[in-house]
C-alpha positions as CSV (number, residue, x, y, z in Angstrom):
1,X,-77.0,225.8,147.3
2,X,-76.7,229.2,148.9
3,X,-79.6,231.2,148.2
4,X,-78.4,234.9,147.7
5,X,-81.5,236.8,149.5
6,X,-81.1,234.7,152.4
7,X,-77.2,235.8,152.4
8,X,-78.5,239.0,152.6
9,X,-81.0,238.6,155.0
10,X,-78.7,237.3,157.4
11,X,-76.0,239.8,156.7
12,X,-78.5,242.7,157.6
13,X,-79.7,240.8,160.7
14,X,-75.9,240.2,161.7
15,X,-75.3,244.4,160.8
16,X,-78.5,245.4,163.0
17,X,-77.2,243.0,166.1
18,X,-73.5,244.5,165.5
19,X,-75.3,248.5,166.0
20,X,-77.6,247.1,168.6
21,X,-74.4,246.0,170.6
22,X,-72.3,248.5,169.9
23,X,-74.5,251.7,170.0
24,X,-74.4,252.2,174.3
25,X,-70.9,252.6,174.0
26,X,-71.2,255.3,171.9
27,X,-72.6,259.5,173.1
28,X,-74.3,261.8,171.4
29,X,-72.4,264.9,172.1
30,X,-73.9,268.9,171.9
31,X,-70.4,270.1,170.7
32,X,-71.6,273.8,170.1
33,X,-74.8,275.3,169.9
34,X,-76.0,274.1,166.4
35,X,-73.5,271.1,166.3
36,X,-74.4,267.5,167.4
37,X,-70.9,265.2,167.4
38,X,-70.5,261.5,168.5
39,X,-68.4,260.1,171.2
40,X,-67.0,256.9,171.9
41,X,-66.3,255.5,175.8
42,X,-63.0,254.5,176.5
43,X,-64.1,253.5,180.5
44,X,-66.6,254.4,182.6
45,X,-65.9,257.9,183.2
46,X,-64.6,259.2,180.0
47,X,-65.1,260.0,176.2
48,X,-63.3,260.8,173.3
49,X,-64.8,263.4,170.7
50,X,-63.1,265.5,167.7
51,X,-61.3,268.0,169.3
52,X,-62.3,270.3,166.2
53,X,-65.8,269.9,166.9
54,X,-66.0,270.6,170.2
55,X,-67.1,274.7,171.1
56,X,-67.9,274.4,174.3
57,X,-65.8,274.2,177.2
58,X,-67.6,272.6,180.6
59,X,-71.4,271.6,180.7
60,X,-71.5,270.1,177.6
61,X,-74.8,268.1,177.4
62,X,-74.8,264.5,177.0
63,X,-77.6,261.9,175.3
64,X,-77.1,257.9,175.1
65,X,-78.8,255.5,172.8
66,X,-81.4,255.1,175.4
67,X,-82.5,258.5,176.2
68,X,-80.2,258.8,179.3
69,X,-79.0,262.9,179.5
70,X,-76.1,263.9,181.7
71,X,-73.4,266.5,181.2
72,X,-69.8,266.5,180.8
73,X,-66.9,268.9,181.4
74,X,-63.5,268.8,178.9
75,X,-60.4,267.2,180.8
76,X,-58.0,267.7,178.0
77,X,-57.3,268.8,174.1
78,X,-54.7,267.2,172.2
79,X,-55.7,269.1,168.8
80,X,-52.2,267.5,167.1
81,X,-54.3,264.3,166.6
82,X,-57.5,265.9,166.6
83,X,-58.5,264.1,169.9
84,X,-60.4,265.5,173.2
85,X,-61.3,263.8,176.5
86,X,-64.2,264.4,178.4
87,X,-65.7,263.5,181.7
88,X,-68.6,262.5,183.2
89,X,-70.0,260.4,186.3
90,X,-73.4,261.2,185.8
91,X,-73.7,257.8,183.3
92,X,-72.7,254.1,182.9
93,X,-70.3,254.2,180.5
94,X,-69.7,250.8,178.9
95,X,-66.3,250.5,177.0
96,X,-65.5,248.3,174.2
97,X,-63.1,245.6,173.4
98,X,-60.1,246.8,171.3
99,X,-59.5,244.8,168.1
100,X,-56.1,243.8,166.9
101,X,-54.4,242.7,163.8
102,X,-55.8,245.7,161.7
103,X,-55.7,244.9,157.4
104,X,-56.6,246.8,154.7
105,X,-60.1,245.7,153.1
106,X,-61.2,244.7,156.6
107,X,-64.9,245.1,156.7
108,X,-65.6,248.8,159.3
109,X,-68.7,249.9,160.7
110,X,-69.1,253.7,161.8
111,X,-71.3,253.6,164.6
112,X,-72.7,257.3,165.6
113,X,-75.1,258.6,168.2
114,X,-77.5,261.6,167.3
115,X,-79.6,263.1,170.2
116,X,-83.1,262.8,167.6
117,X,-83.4,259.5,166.0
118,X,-80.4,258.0,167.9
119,X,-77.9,255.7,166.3
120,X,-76.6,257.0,162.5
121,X,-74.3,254.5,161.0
122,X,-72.3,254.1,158.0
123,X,-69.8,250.9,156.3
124,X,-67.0,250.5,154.5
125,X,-63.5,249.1,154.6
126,X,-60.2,249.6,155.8
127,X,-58.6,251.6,152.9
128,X,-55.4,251.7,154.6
129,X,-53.8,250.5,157.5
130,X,-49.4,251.3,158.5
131,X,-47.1,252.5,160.9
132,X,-46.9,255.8,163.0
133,X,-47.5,258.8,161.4
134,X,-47.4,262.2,161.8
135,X,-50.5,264.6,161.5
136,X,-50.9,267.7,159.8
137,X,-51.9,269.1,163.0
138,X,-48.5,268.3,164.2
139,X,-49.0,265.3,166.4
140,X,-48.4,261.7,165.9
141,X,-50.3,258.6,165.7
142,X,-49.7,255.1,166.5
143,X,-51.2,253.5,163.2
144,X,-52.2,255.2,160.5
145,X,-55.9,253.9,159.8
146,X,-57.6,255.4,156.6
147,X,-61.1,254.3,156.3
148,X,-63.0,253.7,153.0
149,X,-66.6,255.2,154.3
150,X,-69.3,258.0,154.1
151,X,-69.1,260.1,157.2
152,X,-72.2,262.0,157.8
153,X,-72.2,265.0,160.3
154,X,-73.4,263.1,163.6
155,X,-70.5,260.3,163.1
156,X,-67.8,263.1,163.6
157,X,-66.5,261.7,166.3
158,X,-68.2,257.9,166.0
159,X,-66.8,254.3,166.8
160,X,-65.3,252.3,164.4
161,X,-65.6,248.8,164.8
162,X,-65.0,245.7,162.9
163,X,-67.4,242.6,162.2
164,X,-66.8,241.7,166.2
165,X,-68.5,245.2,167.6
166,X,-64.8,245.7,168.7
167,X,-63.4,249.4,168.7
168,X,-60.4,249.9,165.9
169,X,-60.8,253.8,167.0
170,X,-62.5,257.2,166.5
171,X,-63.6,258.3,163.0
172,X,-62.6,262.1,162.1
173,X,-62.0,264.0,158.7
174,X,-59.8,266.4,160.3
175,X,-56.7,264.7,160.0
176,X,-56.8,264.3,156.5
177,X,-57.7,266.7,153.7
178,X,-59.3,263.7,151.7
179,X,-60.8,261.1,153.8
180,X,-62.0,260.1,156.7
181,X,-59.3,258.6,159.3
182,X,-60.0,256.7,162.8
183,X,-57.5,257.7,166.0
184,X,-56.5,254.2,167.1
185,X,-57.9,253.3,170.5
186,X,-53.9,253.6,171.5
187,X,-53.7,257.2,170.8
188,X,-56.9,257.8,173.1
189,X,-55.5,255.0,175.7
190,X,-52.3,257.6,175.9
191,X,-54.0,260.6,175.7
192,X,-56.6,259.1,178.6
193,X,-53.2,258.1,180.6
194,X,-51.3,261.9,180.4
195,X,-54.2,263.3,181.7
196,X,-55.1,261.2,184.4
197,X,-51.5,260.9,185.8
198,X,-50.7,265.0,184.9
199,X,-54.0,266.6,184.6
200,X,-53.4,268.5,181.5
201,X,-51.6,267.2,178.0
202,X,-47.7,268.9,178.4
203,X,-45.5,269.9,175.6
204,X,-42.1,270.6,175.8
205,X,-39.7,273.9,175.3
206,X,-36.6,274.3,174.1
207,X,-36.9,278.0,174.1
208,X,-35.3,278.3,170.1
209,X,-36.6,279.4,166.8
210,X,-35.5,276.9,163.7
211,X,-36.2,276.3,160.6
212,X,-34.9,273.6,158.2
213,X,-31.9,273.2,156.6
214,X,-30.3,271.1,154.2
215,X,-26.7,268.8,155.5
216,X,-24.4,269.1,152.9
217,X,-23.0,265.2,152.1
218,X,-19.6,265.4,153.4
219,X,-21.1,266.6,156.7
220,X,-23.4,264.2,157.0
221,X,-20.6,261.8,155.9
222,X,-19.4,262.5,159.4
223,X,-22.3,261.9,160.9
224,X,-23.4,257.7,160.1
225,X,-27.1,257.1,159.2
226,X,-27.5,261.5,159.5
227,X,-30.7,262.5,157.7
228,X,-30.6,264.7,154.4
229,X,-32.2,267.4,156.6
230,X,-31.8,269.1,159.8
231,X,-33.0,272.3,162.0
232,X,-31.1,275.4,162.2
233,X,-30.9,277.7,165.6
234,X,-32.6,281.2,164.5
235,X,-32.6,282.0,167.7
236,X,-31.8,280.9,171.7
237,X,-34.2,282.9,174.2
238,X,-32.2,283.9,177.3
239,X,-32.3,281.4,180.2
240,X,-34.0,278.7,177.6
241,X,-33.2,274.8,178.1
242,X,-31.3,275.6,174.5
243,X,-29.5,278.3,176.0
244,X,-28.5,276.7,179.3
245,X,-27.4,273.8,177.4
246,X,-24.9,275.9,175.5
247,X,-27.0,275.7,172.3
248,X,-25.6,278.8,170.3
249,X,-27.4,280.7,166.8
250,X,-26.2,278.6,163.7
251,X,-26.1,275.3,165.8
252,X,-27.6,272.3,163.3
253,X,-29.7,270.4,165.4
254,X,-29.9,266.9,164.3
255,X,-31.1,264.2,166.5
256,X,-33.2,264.7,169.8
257,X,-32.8,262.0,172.3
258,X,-31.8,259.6,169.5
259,X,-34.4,260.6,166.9
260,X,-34.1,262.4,163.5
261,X,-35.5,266.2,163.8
262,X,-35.4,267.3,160.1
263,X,-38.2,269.7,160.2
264,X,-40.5,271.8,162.6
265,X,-43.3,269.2,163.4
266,X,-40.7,266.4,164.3
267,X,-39.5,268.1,166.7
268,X,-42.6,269.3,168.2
269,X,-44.1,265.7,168.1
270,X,-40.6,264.5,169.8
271,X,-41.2,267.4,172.5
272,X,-44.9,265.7,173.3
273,X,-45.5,264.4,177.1
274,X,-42.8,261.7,178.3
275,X,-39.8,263.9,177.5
276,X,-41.1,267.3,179.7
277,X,-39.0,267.5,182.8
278,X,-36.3,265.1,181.7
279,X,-32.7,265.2,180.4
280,X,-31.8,263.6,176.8
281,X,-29.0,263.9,174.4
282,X,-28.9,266.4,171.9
283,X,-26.7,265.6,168.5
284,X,-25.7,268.9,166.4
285,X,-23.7,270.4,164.0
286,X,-21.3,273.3,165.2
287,X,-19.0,275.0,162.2
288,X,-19.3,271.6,160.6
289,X,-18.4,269.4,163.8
290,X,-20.6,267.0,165.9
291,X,-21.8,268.6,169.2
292,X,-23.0,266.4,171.4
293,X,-25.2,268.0,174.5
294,X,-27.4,267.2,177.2
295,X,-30.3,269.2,177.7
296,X,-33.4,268.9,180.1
297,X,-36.7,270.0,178.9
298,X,-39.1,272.1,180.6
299,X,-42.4,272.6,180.2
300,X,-44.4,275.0,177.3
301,X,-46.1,277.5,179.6
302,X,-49.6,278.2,178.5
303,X,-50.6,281.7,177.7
């Protein structure tokens, strides 16, 4: 028969191997002057932290699980998802296998670094594991991952793993006003990619001011599969992709480059990266008829 103590014995033994393997892959991080973060290695050069946390902008100090101190300086901020990249070559950065086929009530450790008594760690479950979604913050993630665990201050930031030590993503609370979510490592993986191949995260212009609006049915009737929903033209800023596109004030825009925009953070999560620089299709409404226009999108300039 099973003996219950030794069950636990050997889960606690198989808990302190999974932190003891996992815990060089993950950074404790001197966000701000009073604030210690974690951060999680995605390859040898770079790290993902809360973009929230982080207060400082270049020379942000560095400790590993075994003492090791370097620096880093910020490559990028994607605060829709709550995500920044950092980069260093001053340590040996060891990644971690991705894990696949996510379920809820999947066994998750959170795996922090602290720069004191070094690695801080918390489990729980899956709570909740779908498709893309989009973020308060206005960006969008590839699977939405809720996690069913106590997040202490130092695991802002930490590596979520399952029973394998492999990474399922980055624990934050920001994206979430009541619980703790992890960025899944395919979000980083992009994020890690824009940067490396454009040096900076890019977000698209239109150059127009909208605001939702409801389609009435025989419209939409016109219009197969339309949503209930779409974005009216305020306004069209001189010499604007809009503009140049022939956009006009009280244009209903309703798809952008064949997806849905029926409110504000659609369409900025649509205007992310890939589509800065490029032509796509535009489907509105114009006095109650389809408008169909092609429009190239530039990029946001930064103030």
């Amino acid at each position: 028969m099973s003996n219950p103590l030794t069950d636990l014995t050997s889960f606690s033994d198989a808990m302190v191997q999974l932190v003891t393997a996992t815990q060089a892959s993950v950074i404790a991080v001197k966000a701000g002057a009073y604030r210690t973060v974690s951060g999680v290695a995605i390859d040898a050069h770079h790290i993902a932290v809360p973009e929230h946390a982080l207060r400082r902008k270049d020379d942000i100090p560095l400790v590993t699980a075994d003492g090791q101190k370097a620096a880093a300086k910020v490559l990028g901020r994607d605060p829709g998802i709550d995500l920044a990249i950092l980069w260093t070559d001053k340590l040996p950065l060891v990644p971690l296998a991705v894990a696949e086929n996510l379920k809820a009530g999947m066994l998750a450790a959170v795996i922090g670094m602290t720069a004191d008594v070094g690695a801080s760690v918390s489990l729980g479950i899956l709570g909740a594991v779908g498709a893309a979604r989009r973020t308060w913050r206005g960006g969008t993630l590839d699977h939405f991952v809720r996690l069913d665990v106590n997040l202490y201050p130092s695991q802002n930031g930490a590596a979520v793993v399952n029973g394998d030590g492999q990474l399922i993503g980055m624990a934050t609370p920001a994206l979430s006003r009541h619980s703790t979510m992890a960025i899944p490592v395919s979000a980083i993986a992009r994020t890690v990619s824009e940067l490396q191949k454009e040096g900076r995260i890019r977000q698209g212009w239109l150059g127009v001011g909208v605001q939702p609006v409801q389609i009435p049915m025989h419209l939409r009737e016109k219009l197969a599969g339309a949503p209930e929903f779409g974005l009216i033209l305020l306004n069209a800023v001189a010499d604007s992709p809009a503009a140049e596109a022939g956009l006009q004030i009280g244009d209903i825009l309703i798809t952008l480059d064949g997806k849905s925009v029926s409110d504000v953070e659609e369409l900025q999560a649509l205007l992310r990266g890939s589509l800065v620089g490029k032509q796509v299709q535009v489907l509105a409404l114009r006095g109650g008829e389809p408008l169909h226009v092609t429009i190239t999108i530039q990029e946001a300039k930064k103030d």
